[in-house]
ROVODO-437660 format. One record per residue (C-alpha): residue in three letters; x, y, z. Coordinates in steps of 0.001 Angstrom, whole numbers, plus 500000, padded with zeros to 6 digits. Layout:
<fipas>
FIPA res   east  north     up
FIPA ALA      X      Y      Z
...
</fipas>
This chain:
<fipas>
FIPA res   east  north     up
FIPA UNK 502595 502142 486504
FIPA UNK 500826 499549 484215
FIPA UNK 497354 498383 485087
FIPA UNK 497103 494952 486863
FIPA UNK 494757 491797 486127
FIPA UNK 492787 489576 488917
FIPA UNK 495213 486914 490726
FIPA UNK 494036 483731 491709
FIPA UNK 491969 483913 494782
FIPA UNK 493400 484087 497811
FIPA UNK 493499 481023 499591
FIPA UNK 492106 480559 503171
FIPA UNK 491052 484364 503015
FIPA UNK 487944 485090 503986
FIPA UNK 485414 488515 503148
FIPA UNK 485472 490922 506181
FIPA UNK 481538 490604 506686
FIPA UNK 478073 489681 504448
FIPA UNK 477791 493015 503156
FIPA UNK 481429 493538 502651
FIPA UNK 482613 490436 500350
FIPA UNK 485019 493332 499075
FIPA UNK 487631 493197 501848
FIPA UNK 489229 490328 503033
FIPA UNK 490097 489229 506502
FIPA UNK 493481 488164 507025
FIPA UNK 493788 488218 510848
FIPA UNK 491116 489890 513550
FIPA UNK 491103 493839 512637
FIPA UNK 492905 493077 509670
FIPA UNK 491495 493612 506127
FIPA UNK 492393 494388 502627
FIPA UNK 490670 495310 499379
FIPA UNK 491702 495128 495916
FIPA UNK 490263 498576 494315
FIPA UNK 489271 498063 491007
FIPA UNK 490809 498835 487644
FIPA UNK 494559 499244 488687
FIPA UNK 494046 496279 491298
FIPA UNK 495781 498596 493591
FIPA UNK 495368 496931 497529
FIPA UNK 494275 499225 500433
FIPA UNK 494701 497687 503658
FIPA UNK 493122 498880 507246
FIPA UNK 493724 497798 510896
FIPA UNK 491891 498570 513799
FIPA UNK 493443 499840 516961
FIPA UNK 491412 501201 520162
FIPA UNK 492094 504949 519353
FIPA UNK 491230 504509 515402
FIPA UNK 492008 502935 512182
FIPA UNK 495353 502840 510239
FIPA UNK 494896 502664 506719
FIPA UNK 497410 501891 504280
FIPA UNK 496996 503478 501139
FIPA UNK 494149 505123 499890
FIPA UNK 493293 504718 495908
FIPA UNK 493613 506174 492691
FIPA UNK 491491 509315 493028
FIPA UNK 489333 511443 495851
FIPA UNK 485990 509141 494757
FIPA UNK 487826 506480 495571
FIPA UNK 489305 507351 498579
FIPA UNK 486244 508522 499901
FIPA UNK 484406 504906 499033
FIPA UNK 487799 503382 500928
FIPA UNK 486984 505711 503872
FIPA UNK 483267 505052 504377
FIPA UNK 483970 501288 503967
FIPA UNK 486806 500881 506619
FIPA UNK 485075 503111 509182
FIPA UNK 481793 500440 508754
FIPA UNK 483865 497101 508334
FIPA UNK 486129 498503 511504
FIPA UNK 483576 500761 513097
FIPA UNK 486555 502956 513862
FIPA UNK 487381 506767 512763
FIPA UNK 490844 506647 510516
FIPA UNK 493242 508081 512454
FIPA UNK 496136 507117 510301
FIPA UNK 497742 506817 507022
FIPA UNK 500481 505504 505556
FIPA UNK 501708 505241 502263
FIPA UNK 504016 502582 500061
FIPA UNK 504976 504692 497846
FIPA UNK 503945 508053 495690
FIPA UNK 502695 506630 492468
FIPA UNK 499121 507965 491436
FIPA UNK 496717 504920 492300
FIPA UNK 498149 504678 496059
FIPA UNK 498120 507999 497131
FIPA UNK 495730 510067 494842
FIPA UNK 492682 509443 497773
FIPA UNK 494773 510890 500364
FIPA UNK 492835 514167 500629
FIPA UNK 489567 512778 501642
FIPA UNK 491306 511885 505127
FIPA UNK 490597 514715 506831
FIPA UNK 492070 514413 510270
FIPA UNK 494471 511651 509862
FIPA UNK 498156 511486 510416
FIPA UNK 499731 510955 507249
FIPA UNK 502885 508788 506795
FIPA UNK 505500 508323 503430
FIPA UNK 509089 507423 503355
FIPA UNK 511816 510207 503679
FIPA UNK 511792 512294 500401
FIPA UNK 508456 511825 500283
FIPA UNK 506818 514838 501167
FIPA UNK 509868 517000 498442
FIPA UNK 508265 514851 496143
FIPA UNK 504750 515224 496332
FIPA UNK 505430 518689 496602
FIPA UNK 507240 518993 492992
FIPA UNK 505758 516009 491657
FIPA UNK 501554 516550 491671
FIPA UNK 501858 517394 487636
FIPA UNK 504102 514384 486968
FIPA UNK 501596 512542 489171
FIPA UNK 498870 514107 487048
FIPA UNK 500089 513227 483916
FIPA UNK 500702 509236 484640
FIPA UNK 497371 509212 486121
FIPA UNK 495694 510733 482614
FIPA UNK 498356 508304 480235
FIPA UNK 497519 505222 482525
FIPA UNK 493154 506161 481810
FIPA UNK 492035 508053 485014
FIPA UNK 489958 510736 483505
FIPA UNK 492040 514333 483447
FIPA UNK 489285 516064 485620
FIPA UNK 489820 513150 488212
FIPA UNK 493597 512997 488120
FIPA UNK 493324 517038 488188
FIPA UNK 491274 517284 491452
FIPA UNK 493105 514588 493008
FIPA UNK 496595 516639 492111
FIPA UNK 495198 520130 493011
FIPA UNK 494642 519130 496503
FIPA UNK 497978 516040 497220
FIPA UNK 498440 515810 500458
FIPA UNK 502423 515822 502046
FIPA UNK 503001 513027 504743
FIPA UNK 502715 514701 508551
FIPA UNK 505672 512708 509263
FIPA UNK 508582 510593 507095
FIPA UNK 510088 507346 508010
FIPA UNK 513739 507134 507656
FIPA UNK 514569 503227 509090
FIPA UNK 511792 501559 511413
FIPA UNK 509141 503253 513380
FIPA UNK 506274 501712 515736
FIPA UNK 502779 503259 515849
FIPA UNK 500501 502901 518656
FIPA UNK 497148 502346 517226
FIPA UNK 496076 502213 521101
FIPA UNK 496394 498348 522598
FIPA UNK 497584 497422 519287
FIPA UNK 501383 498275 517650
FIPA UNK 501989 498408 514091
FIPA UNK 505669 498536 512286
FIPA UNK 506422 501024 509508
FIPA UNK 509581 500370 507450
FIPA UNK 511705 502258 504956
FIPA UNK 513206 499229 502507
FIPA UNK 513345 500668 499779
FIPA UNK 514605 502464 497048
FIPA UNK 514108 499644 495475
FIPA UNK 510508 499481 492952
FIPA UNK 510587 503752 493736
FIPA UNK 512746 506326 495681
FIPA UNK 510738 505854 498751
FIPA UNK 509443 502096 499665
FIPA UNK 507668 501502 502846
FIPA UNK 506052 497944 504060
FIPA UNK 503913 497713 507207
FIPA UNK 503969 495143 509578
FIPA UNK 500861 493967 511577
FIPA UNK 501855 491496 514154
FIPA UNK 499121 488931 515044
FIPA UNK 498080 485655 514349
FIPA UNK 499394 485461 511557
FIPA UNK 501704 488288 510852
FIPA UNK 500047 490265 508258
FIPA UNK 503174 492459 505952
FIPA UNK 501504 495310 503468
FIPA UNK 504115 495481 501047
FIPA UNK 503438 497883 498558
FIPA UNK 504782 497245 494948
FIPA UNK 507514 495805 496109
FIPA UNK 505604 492912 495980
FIPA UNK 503223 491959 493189
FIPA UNK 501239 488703 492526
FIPA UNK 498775 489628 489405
FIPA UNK 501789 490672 487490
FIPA UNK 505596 491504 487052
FIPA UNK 506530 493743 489360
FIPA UNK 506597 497229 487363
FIPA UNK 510466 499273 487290
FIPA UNK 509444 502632 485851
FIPA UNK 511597 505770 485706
FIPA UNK 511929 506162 489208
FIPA UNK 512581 502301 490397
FIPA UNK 516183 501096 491516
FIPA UNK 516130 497708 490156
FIPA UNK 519487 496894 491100
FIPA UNK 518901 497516 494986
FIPA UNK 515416 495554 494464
FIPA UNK 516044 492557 495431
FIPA UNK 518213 493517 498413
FIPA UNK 514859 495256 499751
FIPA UNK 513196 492152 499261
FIPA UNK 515565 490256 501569
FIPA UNK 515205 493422 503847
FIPA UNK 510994 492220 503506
FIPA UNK 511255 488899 504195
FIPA UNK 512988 489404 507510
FIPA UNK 510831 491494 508709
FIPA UNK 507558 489416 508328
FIPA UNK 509464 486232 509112
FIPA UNK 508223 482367 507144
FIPA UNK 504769 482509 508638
FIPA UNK 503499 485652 507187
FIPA UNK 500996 486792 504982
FIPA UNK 502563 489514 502559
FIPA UNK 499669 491483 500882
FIPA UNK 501288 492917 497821
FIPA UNK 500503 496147 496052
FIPA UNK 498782 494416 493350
FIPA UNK 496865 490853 494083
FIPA UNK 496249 488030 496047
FIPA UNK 497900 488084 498874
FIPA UNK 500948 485282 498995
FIPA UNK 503452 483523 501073
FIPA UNK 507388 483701 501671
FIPA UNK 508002 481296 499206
FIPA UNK 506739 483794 496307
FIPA UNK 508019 486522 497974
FIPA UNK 511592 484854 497795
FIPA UNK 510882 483741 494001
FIPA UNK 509933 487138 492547
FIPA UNK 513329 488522 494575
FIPA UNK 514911 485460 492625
FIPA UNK 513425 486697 489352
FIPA UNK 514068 490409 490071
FIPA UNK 517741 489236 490689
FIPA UNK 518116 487353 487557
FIPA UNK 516207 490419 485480
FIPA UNK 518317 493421 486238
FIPA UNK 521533 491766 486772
</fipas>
């Protein structure tokens, strides 16, 4: 994990509320926010039993800033969670979720369970302070429940799609789909806009690009992808950075 600069802004986007110029509407009970530092995104969505969110931060603090905000911008209790992927800055807020269902992709959960000092130690080497990256380790939650190929939450009145695409930029890739007007796809870092997508130790760059294809047929031409890191972009860059990725680690 490298740390991530500000994008260009996105486009026909606009902030959740006055007092919440933070998150970004991109379709009704949609919104996003780019956390600071790591530019990780954290997305929510609003059902009539609760709030999914989709990833929670780099550390409890900030999960628990990510879970105050959403339940005022939504004015809904988070009910669920799912993450991209297990590297530090998506999942190191999970904790603070008391309560919530907690979905990774399969493998996920062996990780996180053998993994928190690894997790630790990226955290500290990419500048979270140690006692931070420490608490946030001591306590990592496991996912409830895995996703193996495609599975459809009921949020209550409102259906979400979780999908396993990867291994592709880790092990264990999910994407969500929110279906509206327009589609809304949380991609994870399988998709980033404020810089090149990142193929650490545990990426499969050679299957990358395949997962991309995977992405773009599930949110279609008309979507909005929000990537892990950025401003949220269209097909068309989706399909170039798979072009890239293809041409990089062929």
């Amino acid at each position: 994990m490298q740390a991530h600069g500000d994008g260009p802004a996105a486009a026909g986007r606009e902030p959740a509320g006055a007092q919440d110029a933070e998150w970004e509407r991109l379709a009704a009970g949609v919104v996003r926010r780019r956390l600071p530092r790591w530019d990780a995104t954290v997305g929510a969505v609003a059902g009539g039993d609760g709030a999914l969110v989709i990833d929670t931060g780099s550390s409890l603090r900030e999960g628990a800033a990510v879970r105050a905000d959403v339940t005022r911008v939504l004015d809904r209790r988070v009910a669920w969670v799912v993450l991209t992927h297990p590297h530090f800055d998506h999942v190191f807020g999970t904790a603070v979720f008391a309560g919530a269902q907690v979905y990774g992709a399969v493998g996920v959960d062996a990780l996180l369970a053998r993994g928190a000092q690894t997790l630790r130690d990226d955290a500290v080497a990419n500048g979270l302070p140690e006692h931070e990256a420490a608490e946030a380790a001591d306590v990592l939650v496991r996912p409830h429940r895995t996703v193996s190929g495609r599975l459809t939450l009921d949020l209550g009145g409102r259906e979400v799609v979780v999908t396993n695409l990867g291994p592709a930029h880790t092990e264990h890739d999910l994407a969500v789909l929110v279906p509206g007007c327009p589609d809304v796809v949380f991609c994870g870092d399988l998709v980033e806009e404020s810089g090149e997508p990142q193929a650490g130790p545990d990426a499969r760059p050679a299957r990358w690009p395949a997962a991309l294809d995977r992405l773009l047929a599930l949110g279609g031409e008309e979507a909005l992808y929000a990537p892990g890191h950025g401003a949220v972009v269209d097909a068309a860059f989706v399909r170039a950075q798979r072009d890239e990725l293809a041409r990089r680690f062929a």
